[in-house]
C-alpha positions as CSV (number, residue, x, y, z in Angstrom):
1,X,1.6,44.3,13.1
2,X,1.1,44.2,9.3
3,X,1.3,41.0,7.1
4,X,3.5,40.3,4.1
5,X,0.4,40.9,2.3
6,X,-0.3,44.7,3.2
7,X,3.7,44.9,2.4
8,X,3.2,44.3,-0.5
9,X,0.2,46.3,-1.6
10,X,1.1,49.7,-0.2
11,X,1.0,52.0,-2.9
12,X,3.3,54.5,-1.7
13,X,6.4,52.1,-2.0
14,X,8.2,51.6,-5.4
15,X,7.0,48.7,-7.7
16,X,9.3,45.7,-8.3
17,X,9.4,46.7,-11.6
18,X,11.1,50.0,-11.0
19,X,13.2,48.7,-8.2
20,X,14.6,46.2,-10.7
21,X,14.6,48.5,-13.7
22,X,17.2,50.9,-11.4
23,X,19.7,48.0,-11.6
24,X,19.1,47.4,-15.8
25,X,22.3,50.4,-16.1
26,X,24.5,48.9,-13.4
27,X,24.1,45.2,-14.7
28,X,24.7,46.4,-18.5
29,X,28.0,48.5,-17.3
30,X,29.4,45.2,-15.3
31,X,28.8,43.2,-18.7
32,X,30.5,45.7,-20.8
33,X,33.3,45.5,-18.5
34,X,33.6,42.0,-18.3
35,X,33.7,41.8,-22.4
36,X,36.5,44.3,-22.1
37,X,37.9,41.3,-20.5
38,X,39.4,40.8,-16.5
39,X,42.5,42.0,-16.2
40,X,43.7,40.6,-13.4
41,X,43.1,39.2,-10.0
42,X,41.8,43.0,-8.4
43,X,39.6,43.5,-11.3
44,X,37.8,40.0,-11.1
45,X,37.6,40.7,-7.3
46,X,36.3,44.6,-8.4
47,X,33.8,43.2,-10.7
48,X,32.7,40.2,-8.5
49,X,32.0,42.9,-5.4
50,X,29.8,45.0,-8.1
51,X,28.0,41.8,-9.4
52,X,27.1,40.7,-5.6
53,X,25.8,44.3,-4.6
54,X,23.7,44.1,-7.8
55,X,22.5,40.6,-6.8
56,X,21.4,42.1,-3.3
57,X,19.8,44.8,-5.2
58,X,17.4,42.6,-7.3
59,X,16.9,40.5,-4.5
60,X,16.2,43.3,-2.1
61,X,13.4,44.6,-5.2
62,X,11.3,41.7,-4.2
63,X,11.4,42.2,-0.5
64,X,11.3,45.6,-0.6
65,X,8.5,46.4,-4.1
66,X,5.0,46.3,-3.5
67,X,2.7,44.6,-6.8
68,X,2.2,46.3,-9.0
């Protein structure tokens, strides 16, 4: 069985850092989207399902990255 440490220190697994840089592009398109302004209730539910699967995605970066 392996420890959270040795998780977190394998070197073949991404970084945090480049697990969280994928999501820089994603969170910059929501926030051009939202400046556009929501256009109704479907597009506020659209935009809200895009900003929760981003949130998962920079949470999962720190489960899932090793240190760098």
């Amino acid at each position: 069985m392996r420890t959270a440490a040795a998780l977190h220190f394998r070197t073949d697994r991404p970084t945090i850092e480049q697990l969280l840089d994928q999501q820089v592009d994603a969170l910059d398109g929501l926030l051009a989207e939202v400046r556009l302004g929501i256009r109704n209730q479907r597009h506020f539910d659209e935009l809200e399902e895009r900003a929760t699967a981003i949130g998962a995605d920079v949470r999962g970066a720190f489960r899932d990255g090793r240190c760098p």
